[in-house]
C-alpha positions in Angstrom: -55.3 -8.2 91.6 -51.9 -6.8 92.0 -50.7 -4.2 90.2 -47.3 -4.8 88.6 -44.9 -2.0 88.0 -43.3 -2.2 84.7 -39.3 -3.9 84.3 -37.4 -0.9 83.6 -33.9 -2.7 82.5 -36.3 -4.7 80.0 -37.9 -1.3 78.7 -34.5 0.0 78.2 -32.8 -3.0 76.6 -35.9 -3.0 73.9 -35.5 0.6 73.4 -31.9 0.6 73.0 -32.0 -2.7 70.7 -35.0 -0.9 68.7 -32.2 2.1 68.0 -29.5 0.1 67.2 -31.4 -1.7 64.7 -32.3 1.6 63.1 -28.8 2.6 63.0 -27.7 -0.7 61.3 -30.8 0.0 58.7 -29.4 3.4 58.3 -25.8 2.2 58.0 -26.3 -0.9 55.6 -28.9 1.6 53.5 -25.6 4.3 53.4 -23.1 1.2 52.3 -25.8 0.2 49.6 -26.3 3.1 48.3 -22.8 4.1 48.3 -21.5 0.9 46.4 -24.3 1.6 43.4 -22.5 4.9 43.1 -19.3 3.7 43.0 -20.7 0.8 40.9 -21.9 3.3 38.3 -19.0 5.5 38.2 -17.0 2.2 37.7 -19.1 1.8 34.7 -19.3 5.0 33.6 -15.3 5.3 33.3 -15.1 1.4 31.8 -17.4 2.8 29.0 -15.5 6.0 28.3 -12.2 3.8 28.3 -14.0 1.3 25.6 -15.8 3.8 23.6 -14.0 3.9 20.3 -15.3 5.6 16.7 -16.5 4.0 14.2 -14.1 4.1 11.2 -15.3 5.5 8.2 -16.0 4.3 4.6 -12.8 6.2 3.9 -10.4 4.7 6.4 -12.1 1.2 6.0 -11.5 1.2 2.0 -7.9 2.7 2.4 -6.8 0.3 4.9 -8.1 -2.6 2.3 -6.0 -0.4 -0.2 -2.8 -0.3 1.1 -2.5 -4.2 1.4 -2.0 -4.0 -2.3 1.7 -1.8 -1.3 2.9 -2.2 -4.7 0.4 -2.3 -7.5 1.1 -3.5 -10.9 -1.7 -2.9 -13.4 0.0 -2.0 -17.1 2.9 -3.7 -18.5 5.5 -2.7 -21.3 7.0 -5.0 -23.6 9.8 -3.2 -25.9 12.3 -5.0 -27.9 15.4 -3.2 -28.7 18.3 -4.0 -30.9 21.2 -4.0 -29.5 24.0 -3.0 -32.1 27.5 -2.9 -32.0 29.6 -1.7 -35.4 33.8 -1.8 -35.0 33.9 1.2 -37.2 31.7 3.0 -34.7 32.6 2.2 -31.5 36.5 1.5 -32.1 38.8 4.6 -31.5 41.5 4.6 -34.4 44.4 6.9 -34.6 47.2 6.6 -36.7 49.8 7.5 -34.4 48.5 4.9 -31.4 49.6 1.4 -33.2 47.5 -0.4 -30.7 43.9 0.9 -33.0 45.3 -0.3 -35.7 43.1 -3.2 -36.2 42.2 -5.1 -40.0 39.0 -5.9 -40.5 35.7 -5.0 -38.4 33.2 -6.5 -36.5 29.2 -6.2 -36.2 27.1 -7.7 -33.7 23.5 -7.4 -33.4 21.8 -8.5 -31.0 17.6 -8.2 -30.0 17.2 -7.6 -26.6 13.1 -7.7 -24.8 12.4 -5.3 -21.6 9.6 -5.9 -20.2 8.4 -2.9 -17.8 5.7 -3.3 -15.2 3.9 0.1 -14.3 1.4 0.6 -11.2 1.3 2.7 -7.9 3.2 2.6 -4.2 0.2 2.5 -2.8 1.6 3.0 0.8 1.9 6.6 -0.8 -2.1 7.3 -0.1 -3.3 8.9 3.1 -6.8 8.9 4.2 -7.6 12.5 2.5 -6.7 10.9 -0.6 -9.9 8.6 -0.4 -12.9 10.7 -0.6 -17.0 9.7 -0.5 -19.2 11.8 -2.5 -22.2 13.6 -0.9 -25.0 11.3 -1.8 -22.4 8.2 -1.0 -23.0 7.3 -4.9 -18.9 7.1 -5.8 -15.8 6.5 -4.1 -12.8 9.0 -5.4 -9.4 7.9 -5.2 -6.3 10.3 -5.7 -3.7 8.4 -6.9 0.3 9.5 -7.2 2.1 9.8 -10.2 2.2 6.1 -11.9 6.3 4.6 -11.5 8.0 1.6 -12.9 7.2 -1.3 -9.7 9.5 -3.6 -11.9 11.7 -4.2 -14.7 14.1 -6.7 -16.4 15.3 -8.4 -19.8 15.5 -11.5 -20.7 19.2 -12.3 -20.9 19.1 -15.7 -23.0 18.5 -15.2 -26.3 18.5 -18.2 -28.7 21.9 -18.1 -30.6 20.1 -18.0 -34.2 19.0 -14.8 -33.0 22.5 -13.3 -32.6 24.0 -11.7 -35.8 27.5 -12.0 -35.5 29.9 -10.7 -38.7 33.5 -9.9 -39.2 35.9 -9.3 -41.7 39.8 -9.8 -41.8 41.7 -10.8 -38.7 38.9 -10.1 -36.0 37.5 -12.4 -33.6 33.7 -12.2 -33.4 32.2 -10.6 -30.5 32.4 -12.9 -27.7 29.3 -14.1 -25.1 30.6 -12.0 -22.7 30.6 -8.8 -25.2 27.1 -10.0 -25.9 26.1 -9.7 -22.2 27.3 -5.8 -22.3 25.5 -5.2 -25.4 22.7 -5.9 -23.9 23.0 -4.4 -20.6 23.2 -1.5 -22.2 20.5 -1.7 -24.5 18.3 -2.3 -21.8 20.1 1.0 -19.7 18.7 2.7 -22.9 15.5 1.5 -22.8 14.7 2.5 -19.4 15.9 6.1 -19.9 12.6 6.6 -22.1 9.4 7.2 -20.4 6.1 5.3 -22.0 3.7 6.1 -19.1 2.6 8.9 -21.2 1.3 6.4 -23.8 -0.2 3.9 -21.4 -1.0 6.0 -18.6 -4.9 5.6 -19.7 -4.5 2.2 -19.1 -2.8 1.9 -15.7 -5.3 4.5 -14.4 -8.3 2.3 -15.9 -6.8 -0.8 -14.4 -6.0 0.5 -11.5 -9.9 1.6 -11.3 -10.9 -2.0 -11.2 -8.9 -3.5 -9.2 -9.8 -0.3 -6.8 -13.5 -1.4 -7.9 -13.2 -5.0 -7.0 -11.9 -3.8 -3.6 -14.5 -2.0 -2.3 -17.0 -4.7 -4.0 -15.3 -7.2 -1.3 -15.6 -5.3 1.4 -19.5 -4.9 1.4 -20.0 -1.6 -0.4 -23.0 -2.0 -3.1 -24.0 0.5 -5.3 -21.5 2.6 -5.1 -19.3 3.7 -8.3 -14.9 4.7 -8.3 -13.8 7.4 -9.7 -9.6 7.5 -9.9 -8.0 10.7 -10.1 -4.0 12.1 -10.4 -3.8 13.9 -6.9 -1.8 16.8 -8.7 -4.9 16.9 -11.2 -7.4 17.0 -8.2 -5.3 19.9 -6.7 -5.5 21.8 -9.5 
């Protein structure tokens, strides 16, 4: 039979196709490969961006805290009398005809503050909110108590007016009355009482702090309340 020789253009074409087909494997495995790296850098830098700490008991119950801004846990009732006495109050000199007045007058007149006492809770910082060792209490620093709010009541039942006076005076009027007790009530708030009920705003404040940190999901876990300047010390 004949002998045939071999095509060599076909040879060629195969062997030329065979390495291009390589080089495309080669290529496409380079792309691949180069996309999952870039892929996992992508990711790698998305979960550095995200990554954020979990807040602590501390920050969690101080945040809760501070909601309250002011807190009012003790209030003051005090009723003053407010007094007013002609003889007392009037300047009289013999040479100025205009003090010469006949008769006096007296007023009395009972005037009820009522003074609200708490915190500015805004005051606290995170340091001021502390967890114990073994997690078994929750210690709050609080500030210095303050007065959140006060007031008087400024109608007062007529009965409860004593109004006298003697000779030619006019009684003291409603509007005399009014600055009577605006300044009894000036007098009242120059006197400090947190010393006497400063047991109880710091108790009170200790459950409402309690009740707090009871609604936020800590169990088991007891507050202590502390002045910050005591803690210091």
């Amino acid at each position: 039979m004949p002998k045939y020789a071999p095509h060599k253009g076909k040879n060629r074409y195969l062997c030329g196709n065979r390495f291009l087909t390589q080089q495309m494997k080669q290529l496409h495995i380079i792309i691949y490969i180069g996309l999952v790296s870039a892929l996992m850098a992508l990711s790698s830098c998305n979960s550095k961006g995200d990554y954020k700490e979990e807040p602590t008991v501390e920050s969690v119950v101080l945040s809760h805290i501070k909601q309250k801004a002011d807190l009012v846990t003790t209030e003051v009732r005090v009723r003053k009398l407010a007094i007013y006495d002609s003889s007392k109050h009037e300047r009289f000199e013999w040479i100025d005809p205009k003090t010469w007045k006949y008769g006096e007058r007296k007023c009395i007149v009972p005037v009820d503050v009522t003074i609200k006492y708490g915190y500015d809770l805004r005051e606290l910082t995170v340091d001021d909110v502390k967890l114990t060792d073994d997690s078994t209490a929750i210690v709050i620093l609080l500030p210095a108590p303050k007065v959140i709010d006060a007031g008087y009541n400024a109608k007062v039942e007529e009965k409860d007016i004593v109004r006298m006076s003697s000779g030619l005076r006019d009684k003291i009027s409603h509007e005399e009355v009014d600055q009577l007790m605006e300044k009894a009530y000036k007098a009242v708030m120059e006197e400090d009482f947190t010393e006497q009920v400063n047991t109880d705003i710091e108790n009170n404040a200790r459950v409402v702090f309690a009740s707090i940190v009871k609604s936020i999901g800590i169990q088991n876990t007891d507050v202590i309340v502390h002045r910050k300047e005591e803690w210091k010390q």
